[in-house]
VOMARKE-339178 format. One record per residue (C-alpha): residue number from 1; residue in three letters; y, x negated, z. Coordinates in steps of 0.001 Angstrom, whole numbers, plus 500000, padded with zeros to 6 digits. Layout:
// VOMARKE-339178
<r><resi>NUM</resi><resn>ALA</resn><py>Y</py><px>X</px><pz>Z</pz></r>
...
This chain:
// VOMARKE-339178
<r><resi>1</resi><resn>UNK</resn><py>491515</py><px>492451</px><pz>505895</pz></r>
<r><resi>2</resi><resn>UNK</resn><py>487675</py><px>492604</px><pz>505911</pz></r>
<r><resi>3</resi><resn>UNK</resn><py>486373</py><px>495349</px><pz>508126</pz></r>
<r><resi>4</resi><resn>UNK</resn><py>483122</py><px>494324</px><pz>510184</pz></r>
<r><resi>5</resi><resn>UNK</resn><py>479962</py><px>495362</px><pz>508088</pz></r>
<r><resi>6</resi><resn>UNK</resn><py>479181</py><px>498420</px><pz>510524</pz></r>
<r><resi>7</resi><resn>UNK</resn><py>482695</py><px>500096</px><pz>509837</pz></r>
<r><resi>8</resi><resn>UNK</resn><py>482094</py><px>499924</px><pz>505969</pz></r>
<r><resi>9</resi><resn>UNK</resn><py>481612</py><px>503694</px><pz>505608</pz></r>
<r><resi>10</resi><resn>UNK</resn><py>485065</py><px>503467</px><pz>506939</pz></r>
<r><resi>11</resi><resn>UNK</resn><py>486812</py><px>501517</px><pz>503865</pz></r>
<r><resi>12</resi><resn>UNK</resn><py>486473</py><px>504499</px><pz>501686</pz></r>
<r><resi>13</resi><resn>UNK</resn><py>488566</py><px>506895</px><pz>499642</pz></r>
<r><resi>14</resi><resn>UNK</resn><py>486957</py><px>509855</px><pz>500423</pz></r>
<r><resi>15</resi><resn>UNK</resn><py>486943</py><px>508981</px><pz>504345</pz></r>
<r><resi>16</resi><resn>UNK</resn><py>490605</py><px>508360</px><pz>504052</pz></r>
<r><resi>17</resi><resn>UNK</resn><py>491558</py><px>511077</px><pz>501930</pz></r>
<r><resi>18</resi><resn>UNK</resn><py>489936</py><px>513090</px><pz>504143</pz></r>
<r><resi>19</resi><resn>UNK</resn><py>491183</py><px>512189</px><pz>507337</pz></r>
<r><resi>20</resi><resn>UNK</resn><py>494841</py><px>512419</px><pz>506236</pz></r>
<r><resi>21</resi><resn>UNK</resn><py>494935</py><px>515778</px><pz>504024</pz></r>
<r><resi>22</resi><resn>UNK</resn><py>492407</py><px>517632</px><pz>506207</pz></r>
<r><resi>23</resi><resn>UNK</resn><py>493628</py><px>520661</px><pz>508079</pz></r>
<r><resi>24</resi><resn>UNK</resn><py>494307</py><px>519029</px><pz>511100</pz></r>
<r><resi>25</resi><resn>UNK</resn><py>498706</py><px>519669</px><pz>512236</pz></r>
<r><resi>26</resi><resn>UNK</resn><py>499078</py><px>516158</px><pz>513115</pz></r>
<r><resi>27</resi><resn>UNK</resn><py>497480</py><px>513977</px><pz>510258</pz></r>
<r><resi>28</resi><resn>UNK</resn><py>499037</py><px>516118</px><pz>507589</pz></r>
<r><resi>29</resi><resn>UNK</resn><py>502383</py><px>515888</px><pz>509621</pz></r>
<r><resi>30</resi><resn>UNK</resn><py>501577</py><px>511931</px><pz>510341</pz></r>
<r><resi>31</resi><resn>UNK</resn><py>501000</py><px>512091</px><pz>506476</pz></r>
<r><resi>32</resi><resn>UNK</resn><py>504122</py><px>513056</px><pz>505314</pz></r>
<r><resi>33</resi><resn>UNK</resn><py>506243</py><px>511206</px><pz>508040</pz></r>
<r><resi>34</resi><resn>UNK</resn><py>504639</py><px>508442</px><pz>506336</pz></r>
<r><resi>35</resi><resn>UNK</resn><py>505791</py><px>509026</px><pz>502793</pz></r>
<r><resi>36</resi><resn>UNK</resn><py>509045</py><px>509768</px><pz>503781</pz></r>
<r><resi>37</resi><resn>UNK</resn><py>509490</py><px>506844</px><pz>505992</pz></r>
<r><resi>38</resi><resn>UNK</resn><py>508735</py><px>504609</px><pz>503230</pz></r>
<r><resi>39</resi><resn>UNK</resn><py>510815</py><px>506443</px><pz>501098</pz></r>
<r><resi>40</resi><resn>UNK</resn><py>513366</py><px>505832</px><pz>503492</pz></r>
<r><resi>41</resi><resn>UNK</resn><py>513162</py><px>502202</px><pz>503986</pz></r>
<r><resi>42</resi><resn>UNK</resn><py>512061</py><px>501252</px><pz>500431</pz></r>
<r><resi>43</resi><resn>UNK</resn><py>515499</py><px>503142</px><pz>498846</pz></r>
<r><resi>44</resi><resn>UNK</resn><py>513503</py><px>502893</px><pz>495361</pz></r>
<r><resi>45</resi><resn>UNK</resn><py>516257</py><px>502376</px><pz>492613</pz></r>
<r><resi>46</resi><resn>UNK</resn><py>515873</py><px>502336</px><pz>488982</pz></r>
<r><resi>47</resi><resn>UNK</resn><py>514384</py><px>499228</px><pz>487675</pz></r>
<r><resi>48</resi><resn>UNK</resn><py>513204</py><px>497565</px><pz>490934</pz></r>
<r><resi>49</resi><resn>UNK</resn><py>509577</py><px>495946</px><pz>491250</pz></r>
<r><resi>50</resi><resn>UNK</resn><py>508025</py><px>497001</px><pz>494480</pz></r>
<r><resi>51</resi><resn>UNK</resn><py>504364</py><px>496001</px><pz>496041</pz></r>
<r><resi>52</resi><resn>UNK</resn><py>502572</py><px>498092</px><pz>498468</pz></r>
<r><resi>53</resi><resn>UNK</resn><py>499953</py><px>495953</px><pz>500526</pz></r>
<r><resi>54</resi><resn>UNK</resn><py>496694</py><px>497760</px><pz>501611</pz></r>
<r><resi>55</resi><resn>UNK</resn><py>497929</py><px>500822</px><pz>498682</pz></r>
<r><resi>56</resi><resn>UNK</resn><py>494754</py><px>502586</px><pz>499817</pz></r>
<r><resi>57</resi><resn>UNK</resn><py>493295</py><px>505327</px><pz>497760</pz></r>
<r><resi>58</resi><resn>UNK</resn><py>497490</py><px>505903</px><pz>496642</pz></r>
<r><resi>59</resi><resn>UNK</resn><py>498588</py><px>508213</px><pz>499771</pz></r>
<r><resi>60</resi><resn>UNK</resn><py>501990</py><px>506672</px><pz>499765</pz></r>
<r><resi>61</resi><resn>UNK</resn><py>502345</py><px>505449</px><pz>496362</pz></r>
<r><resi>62</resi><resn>UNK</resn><py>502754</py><px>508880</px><pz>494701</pz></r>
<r><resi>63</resi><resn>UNK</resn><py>505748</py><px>509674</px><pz>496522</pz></r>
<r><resi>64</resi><resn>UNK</resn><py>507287</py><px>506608</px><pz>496250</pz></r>
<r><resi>65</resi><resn>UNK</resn><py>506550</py><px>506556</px><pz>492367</pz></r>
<r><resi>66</resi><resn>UNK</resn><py>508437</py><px>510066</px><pz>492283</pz></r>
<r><resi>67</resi><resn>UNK</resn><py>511847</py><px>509136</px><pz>493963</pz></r>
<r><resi>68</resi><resn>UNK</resn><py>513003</py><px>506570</px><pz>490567</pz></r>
<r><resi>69</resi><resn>UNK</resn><py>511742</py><px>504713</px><pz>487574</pz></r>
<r><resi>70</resi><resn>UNK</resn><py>510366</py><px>501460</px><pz>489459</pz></r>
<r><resi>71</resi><resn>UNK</resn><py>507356</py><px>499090</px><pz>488986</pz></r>
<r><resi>72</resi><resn>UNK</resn><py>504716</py><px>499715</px><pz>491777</pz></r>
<r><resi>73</resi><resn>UNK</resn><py>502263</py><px>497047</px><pz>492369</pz></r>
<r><resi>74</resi><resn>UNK</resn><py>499065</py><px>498031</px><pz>494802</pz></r>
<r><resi>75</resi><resn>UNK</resn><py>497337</py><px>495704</px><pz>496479</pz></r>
<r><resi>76</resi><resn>UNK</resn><py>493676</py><px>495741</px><pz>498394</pz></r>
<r><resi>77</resi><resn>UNK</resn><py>490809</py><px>494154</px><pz>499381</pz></r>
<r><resi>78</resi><resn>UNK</resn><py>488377</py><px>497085</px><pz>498217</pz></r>
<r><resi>79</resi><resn>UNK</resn><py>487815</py><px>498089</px><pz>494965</pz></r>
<r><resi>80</resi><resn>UNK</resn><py>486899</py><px>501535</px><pz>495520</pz></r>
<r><resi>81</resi><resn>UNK</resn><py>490216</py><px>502155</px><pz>496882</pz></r>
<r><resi>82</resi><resn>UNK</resn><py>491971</py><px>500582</px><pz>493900</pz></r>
<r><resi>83</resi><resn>UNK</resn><py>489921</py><px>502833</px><pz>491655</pz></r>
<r><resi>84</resi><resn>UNK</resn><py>490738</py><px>505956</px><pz>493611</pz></r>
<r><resi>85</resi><resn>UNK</resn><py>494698</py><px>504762</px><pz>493792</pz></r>
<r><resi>86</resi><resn>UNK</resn><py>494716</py><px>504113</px><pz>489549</pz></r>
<r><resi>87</resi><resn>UNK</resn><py>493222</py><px>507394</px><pz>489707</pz></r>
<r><resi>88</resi><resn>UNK</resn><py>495775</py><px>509275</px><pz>491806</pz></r>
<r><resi>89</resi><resn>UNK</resn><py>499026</py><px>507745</px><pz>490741</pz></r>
<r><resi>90</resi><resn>UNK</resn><py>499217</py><px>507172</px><pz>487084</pz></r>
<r><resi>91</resi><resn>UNK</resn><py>502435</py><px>505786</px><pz>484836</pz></r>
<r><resi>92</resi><resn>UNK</resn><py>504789</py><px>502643</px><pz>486376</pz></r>
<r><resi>93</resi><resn>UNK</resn><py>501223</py><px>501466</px><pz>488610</pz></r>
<r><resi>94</resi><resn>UNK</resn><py>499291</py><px>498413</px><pz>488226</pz></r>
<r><resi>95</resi><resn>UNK</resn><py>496704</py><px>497398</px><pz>490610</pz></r>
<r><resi>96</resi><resn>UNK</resn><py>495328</py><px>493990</px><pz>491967</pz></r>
<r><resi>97</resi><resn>UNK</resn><py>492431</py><px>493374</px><pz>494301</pz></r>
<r><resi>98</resi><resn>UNK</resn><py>493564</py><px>490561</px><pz>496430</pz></r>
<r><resi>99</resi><resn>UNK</resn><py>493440</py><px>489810</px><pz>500557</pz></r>
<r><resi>100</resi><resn>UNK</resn><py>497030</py><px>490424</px><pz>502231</pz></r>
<r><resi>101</resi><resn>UNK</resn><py>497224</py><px>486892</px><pz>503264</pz></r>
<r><resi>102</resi><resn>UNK</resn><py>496492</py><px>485057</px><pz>499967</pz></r>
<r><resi>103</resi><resn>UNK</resn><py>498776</py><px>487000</px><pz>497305</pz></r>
<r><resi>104</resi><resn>UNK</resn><py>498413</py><px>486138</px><pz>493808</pz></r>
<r><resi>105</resi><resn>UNK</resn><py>502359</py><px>486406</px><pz>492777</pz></r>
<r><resi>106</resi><resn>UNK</resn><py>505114</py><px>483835</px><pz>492689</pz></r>
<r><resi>107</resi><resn>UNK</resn><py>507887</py><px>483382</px><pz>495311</pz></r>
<r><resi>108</resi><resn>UNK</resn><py>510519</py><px>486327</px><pz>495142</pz></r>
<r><resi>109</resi><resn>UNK</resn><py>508487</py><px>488537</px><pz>493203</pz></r>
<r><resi>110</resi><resn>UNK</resn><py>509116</py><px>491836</px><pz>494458</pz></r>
<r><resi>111</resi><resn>UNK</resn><py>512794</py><px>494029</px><pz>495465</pz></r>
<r><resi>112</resi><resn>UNK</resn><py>510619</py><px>495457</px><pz>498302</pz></r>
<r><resi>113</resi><resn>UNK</resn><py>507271</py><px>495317</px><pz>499742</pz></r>
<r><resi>114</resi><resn>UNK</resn><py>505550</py><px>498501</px><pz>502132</pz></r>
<r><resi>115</resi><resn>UNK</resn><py>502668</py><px>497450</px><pz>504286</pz></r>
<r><resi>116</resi><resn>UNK</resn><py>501754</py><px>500228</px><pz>506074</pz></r>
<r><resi>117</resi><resn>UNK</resn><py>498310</py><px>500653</px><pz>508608</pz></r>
<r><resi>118</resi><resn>UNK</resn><py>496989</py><px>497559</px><pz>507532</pz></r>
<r><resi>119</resi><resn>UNK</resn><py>498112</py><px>494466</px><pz>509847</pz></r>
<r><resi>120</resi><resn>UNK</resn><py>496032</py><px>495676</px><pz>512465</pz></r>
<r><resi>121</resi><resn>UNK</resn><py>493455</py><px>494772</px><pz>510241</pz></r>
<r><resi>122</resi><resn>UNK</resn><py>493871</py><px>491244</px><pz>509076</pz></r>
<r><resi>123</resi><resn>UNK</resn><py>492052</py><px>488494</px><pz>511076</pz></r>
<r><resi>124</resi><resn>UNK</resn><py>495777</py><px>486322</px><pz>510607</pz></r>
<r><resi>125</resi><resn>UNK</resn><py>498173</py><px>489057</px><pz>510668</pz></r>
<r><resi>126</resi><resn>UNK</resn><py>500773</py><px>485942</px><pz>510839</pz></r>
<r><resi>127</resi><resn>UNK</resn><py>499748</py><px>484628</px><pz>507676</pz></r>
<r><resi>128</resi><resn>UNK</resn><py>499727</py><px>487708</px><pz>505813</pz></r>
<r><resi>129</resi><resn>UNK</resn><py>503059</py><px>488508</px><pz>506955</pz></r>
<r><resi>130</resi><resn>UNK</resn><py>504194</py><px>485195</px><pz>505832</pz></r>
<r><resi>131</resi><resn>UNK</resn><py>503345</py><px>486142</px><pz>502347</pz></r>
<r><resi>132</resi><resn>UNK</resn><py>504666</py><px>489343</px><pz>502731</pz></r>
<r><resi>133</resi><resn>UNK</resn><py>507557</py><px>487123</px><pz>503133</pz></r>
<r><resi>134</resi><resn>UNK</resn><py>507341</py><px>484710</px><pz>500411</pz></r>
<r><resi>135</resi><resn>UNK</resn><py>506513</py><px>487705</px><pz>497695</pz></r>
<r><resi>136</resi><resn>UNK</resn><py>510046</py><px>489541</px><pz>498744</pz></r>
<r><resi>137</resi><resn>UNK</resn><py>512966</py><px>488487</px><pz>497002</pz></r>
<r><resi>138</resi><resn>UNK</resn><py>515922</py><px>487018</px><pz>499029</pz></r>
<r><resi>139</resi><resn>UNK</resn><py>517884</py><px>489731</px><pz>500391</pz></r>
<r><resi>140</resi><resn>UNK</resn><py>515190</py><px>492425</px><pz>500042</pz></r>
């Protein structure tokens, strides 16, 4: 999940933010087929403990925050972006700074787990996906 040193400037909130909820038709639409995608899939119920991987500066995790009463649990490798996530979503949130591929959380942790733009970005996207895997509670 580490980018290479010259795309740095790249790993930031305000980059991010930016690029999504600028004025431009097809990131904001890309934007909010995003959130409700993962609204979609995710089903958040009352109760449930979900983690998002790669939570970014919190484009995602607002929405899915607003749909029920649930424990959301961001995860990424910079700390800027967990800053700017605590920052954006507040309440039912806790954040971690961890790589996707060595999670810090027992087996069957999580009801559900959203990792969204970030495989492409892990040197073993097999490995993170295995944890991914081992987080997620049997039968979520």
């Amino acid at each position: 999940m580490s980018p290479s040193s010259g795309s740095r400037q790249l790993w930031t909130p305000e980059y991010w933010k930016g690029y999504f909820e600028s004025n431009n038709p097809y990131r904001r639409y890309k934007l909010e087929r995003d959130r409700k995608l993962a609204i979609e899939l995710l089903n958040p119920r009352s109760g449930q403990r979900i983690l998002e991987v790669g939570c970014g500066y919190g484009r995602i995790s607002s929405a899915i925050l607003n749909q029920a009463p649930i424990q959301l649990v961001g995860v990424d490798l910079s700390a800027g972006m967990l800053e700017a996530c605590r920052q954006e979503v507040k309440g039912r949130f806790s954040a971690c700074r961890c790589d996707s591929r060595q999670l810090p959380f027992q087996d069957e942790t999580f009801d559900a787990v959203l990792c969204s733009g970030v495989l492409m970005h892990v040197e073993d996207p097999r490995a993170a996906v295995g944890e991914l895997c081992r987080v997620l509670r049997a039968g979520g």
